[in-house]
C-alpha positions in Angstrom: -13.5 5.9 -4.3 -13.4 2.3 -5.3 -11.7 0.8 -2.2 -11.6 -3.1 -2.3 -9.2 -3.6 0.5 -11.1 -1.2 2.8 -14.3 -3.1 2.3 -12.3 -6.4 2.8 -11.1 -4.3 6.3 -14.8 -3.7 7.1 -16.4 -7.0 6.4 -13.5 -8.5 8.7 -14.5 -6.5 11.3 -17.7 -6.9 11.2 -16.6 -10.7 11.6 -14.9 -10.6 14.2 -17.3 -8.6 16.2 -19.8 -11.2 15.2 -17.5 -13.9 16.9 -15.4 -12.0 19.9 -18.6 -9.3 20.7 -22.0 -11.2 20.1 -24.1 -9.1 22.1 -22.8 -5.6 21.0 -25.6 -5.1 18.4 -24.7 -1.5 18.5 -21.1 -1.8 17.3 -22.5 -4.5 14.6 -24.8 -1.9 13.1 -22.2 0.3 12.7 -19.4 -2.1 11.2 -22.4 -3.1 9.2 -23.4 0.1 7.7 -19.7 0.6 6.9 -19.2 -2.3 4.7 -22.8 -1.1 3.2 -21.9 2.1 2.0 -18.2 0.9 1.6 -20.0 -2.0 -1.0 -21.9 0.9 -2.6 -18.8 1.4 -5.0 -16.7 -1.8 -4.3 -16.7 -5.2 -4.6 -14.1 -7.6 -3.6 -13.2 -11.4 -3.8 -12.3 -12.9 -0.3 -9.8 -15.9 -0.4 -7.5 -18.4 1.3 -4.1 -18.0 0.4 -1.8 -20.1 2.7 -4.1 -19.6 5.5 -3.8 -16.0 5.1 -7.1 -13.3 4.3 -6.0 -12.5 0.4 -8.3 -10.1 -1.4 -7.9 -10.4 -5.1 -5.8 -12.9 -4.9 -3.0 -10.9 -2.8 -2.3 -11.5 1.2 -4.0 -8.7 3.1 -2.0 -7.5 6.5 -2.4 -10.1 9.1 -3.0 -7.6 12.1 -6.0 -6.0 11.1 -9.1 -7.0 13.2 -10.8 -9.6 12.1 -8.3 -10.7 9.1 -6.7 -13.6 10.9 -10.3 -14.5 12.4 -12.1 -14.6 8.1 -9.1 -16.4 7.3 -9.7 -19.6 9.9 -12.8 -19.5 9.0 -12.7 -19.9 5.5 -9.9 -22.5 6.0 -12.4 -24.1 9.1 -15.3 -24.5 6.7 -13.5 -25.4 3.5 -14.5 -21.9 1.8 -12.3 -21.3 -1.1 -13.4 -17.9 -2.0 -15.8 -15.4 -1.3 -17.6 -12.9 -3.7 -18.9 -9.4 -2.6 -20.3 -7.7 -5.4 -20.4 -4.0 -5.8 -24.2 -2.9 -4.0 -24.1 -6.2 -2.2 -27.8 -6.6 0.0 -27.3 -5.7 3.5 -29.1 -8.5 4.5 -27.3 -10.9 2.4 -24.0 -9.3 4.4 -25.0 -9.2 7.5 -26.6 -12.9 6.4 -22.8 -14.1 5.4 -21.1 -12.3 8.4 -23.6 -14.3 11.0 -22.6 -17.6 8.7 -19.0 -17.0 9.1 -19.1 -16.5 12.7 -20.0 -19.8 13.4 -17.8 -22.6 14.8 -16.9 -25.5 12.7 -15.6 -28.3 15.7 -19.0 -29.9 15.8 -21.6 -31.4 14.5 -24.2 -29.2 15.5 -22.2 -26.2 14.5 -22.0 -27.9 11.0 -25.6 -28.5 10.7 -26.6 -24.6 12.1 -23.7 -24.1 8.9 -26.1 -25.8 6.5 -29.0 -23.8 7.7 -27.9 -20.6 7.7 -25.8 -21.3 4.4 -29.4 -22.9 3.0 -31.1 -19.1 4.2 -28.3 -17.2 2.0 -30.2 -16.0 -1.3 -26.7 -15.7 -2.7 -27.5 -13.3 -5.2 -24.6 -10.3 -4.2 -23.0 -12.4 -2.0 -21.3 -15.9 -3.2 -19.3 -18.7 -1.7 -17.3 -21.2 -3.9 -16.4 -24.0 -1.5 -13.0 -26.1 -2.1 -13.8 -29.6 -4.1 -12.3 -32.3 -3.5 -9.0 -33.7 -5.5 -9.5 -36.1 -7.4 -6.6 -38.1 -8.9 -4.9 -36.3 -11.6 -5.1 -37.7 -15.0 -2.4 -38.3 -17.5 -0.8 -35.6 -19.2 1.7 -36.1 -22.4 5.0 -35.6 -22.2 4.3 -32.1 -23.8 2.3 -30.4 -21.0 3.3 -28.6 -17.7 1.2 -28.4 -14.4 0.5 -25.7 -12.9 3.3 -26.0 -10.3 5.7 -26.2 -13.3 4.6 -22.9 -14.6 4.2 -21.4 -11.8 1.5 -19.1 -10.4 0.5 -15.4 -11.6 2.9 -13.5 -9.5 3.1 -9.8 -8.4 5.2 -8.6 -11.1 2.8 -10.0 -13.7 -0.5 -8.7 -11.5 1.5 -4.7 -11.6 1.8 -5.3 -15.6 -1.8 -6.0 -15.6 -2.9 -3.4 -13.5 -1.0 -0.9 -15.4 -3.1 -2.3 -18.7 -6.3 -1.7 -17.0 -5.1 1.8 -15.7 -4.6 2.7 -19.1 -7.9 1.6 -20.1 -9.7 3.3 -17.3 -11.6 5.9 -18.8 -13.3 8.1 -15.5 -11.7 9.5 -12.3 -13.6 6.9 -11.0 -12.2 4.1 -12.6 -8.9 5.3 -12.0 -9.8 5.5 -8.3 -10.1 2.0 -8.3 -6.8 0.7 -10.1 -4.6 2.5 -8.1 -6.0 0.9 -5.0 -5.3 -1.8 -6.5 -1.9 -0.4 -8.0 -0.8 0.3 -4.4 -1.6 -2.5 -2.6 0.7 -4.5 -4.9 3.4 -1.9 -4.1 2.8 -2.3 -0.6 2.7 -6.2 -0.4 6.1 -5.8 -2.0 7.6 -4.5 0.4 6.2 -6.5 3.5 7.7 -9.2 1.2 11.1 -7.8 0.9 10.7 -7.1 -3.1 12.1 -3.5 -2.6 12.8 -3.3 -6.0 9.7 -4.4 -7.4 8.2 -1.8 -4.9 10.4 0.8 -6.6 9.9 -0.1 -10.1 5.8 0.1 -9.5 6.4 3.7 -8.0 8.4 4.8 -10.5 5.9 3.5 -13.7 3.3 5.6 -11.0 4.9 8.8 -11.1 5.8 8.2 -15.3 2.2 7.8 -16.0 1.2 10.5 -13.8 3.4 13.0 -15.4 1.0 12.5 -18.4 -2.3 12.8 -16.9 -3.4 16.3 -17.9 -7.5 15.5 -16.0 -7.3 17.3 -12.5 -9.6 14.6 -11.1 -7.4 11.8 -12.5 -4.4 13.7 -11.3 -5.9 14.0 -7.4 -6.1 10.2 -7.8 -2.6 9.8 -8.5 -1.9 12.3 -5.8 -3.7 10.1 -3.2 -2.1 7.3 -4.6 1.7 8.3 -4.4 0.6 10.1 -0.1 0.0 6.4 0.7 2.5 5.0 -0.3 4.8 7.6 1.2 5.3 5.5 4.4 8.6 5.4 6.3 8.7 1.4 5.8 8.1 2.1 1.7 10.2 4.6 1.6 13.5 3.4 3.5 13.2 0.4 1.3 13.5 2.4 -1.8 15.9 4.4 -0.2 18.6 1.6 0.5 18.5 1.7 -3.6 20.6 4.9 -3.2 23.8 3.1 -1.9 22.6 -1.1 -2.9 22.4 -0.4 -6.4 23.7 2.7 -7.5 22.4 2.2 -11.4 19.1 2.8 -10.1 19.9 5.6 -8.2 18.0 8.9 -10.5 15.0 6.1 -9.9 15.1 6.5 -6.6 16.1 9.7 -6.3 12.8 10.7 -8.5 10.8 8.4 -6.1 11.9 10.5 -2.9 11.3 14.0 -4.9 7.8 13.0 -5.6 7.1 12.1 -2.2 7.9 15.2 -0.6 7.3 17.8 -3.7 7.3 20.9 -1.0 8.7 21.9 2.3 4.8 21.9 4.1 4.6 17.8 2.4 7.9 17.4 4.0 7.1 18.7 7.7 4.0 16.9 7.7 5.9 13.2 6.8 8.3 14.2 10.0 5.8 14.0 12.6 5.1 10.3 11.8 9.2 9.8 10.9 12.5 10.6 11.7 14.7 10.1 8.5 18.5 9.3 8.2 19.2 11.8 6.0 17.3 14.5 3.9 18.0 15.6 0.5 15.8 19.2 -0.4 15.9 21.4 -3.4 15.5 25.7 -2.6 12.9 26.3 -4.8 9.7 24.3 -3.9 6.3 25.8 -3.6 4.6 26.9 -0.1 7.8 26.4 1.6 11.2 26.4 0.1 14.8 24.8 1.5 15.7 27.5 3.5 12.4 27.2 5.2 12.2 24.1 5.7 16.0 23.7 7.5 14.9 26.6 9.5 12.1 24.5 10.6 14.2 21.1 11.1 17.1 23.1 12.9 14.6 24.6 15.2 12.9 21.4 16.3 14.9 19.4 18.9 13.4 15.8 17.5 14.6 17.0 14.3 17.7 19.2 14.5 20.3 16.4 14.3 18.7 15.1 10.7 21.6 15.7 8.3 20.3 17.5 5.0 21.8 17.4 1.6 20.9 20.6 -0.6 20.5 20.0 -4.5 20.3 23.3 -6.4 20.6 25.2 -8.9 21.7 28.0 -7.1 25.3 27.7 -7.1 26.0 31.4 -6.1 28.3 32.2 -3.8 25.8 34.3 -0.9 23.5 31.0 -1.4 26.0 28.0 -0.4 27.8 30.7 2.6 23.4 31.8 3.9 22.5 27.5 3.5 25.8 26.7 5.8 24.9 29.2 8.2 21.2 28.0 8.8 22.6 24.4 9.3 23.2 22.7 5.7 25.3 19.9 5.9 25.8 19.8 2.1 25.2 21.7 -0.4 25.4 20.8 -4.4 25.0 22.7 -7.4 23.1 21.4 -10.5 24.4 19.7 -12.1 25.7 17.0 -10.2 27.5 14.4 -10.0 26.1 10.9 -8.8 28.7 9.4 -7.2 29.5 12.4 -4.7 25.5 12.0 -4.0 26.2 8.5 -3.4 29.2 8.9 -0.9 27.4 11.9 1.1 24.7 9.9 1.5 26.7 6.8 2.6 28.7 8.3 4.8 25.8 10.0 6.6 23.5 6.8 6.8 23.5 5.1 9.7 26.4 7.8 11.9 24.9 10.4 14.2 25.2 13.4 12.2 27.1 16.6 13.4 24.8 20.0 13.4 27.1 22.6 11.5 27.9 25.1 14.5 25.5 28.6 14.1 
């Protein structure tokens, strides 16, 4: 699969080995051989952004090893971007890795730069250094800098993406746009753009709904499991009560991301949600099943859970009550109760219907 951000994560490593652990060869070789194979089907474009590691011109998370270590150093040595193409040369790699690892606060450690920059064939691997600024010339009174039009942002780089996903002909291909797709989602939300995040979810699940390839599907599968994430998904969630138009958005977003009762038990052991809203019917395990299971663990048992159904029978709402539903609604149903049962649960310790 076509992972630019886990060969960015690889190289970084191998970095920061090459500065914090010079004499573990061993631990090199391996971090090496990952970025290798990694490289194999991946290629990535290292930069500076704000004196932050970006790859592909968005921020990468700061507290992976080795990310905060590339990005001094391409600040120290004036590096504006680095290029690692797909089946980059181990030796031009390991070649780079050894170059960045050097110190930049002398001026022997400048001239062993030179050297070792001289000795890089820079045939899969390339540096573009930073040039100096020269004065800027005069523009008529019709043009606009860059700082007046502002840079590409992330709205505009999920637009493009979703272009190129389109266009993206193999399973392959596919792969390697909705890295891409989700690492936009996910910088979203360390940003606080909750409703970008949601918004690049939902066009996600809209375009996987059409995919009829099982390959392509799996990819979208993959896609939608990694962004299920407790920080994602809370995010999204505060759409239920923030901004109630988008509401069937959300509520679409938090189907998808637990389509059965055996995806749901698995997202509890990382995660304790405020509240759960489960359907009956749901393949492997249904509702009933699954609040059996969530009234049975003690970590678990006090999770309030909202049943939608359309099982509105009589002997279904009286046999959901007695296994510890909170709620239970019939389909159809109307938002705005959804809305207030959810708002009233969020943030109160809930109260275990008695057995």
């Amino acid at each position: 699969m076509d992972n630019s951000l886990t060969l960015a994560r690889h190289f970084a490593r191998l970095v920061w080995l090459m500065i914090h652990e010079s004499q573990a060869i061993d631990g090199q070789k391996v971090a090496l051989r990952a970025v290798v194979f990694v490289s194999k089907e991946a290629s990535v474009r290292l930069g500076n952004k704000e004196g932050r590691l970006a790859v592909n011109g968005l921020v990468m998370p700061q507290a992976l090893a080795g990310v905060q270590e590339l990005a001094q150093r391409l600040s120290s040595h004036a590096i504006e971007e680095i290029v690692l193409d797909q089946g980059a040369v181990p030796a031009e790699l390991l070649g780079l890795a050894r170059l960045l690892a050097i110190e930049s606060g002398t001026s022997s450690d400048a001239a062993d730069f030179s050297r070792r920059l001289a000795e890089l064939p820079g045939k899969t691997v390339r540096l573009r250094f930073v040039e100096a600024k020269a004065e800027a010339p005069a523009r008529t009174s019709g043009e606009k800098t860059q700082a007046e039009t502002g840079p590409v942002g992330a709205d505009q780089r999920a637009r493009f993406l979703f272009t190129k996903l389109s266009e993206a002909a193999t399973p392959f291909a596919v792969a390697g746009v909705l890295d891409e797709i989700a690492f936009v989602a996910e910088q979203a939300t360390r940003e606080g753009r909750t409703t970008d995040a949601a918004d690049i979810f939902a066009t996600l699940l809209d375009r996987e709904a059409a995919v009829a390839d099982p390959e392509i599907r799996r990819g979208f599968a993959m896609t939608a499991r990694r962004l299920t994430k407790p920080t994602i998904l809370r995010a999204i969630a505060y759409h239920l009560t923030a901004e109630p138009a988008r509401a069937a958005q959300t509520e679409r977003i938090l189907r998808r991301c637990g389509q059965d009762g055996v995806d749901a038990v698995e997202q509890l052991q990382d995660t304790v949600p405020d509240v759960m809203l489960i359907d009956i019917e749901m393949p492997r395990m249904d509702g009933f099943d699954l609040t059996r299971a969530v009234r049975g663990d003690p970590r678990l048992r006090h999770i309030p859970i909202i049943m939608i159904t359309s099982r509105t029978a009589e002997r279904h709402r009286a046999y959901a009550k007695e296994i510890g539903v909170n709620i239970y609604l019939g389909k159809p149903f109307q938002e705005e109760e959804l809305l207030g049962h959810v708002a009233g649960f969020v943030g109160k310790p809930a109260v275990v219907p008695a057995e």
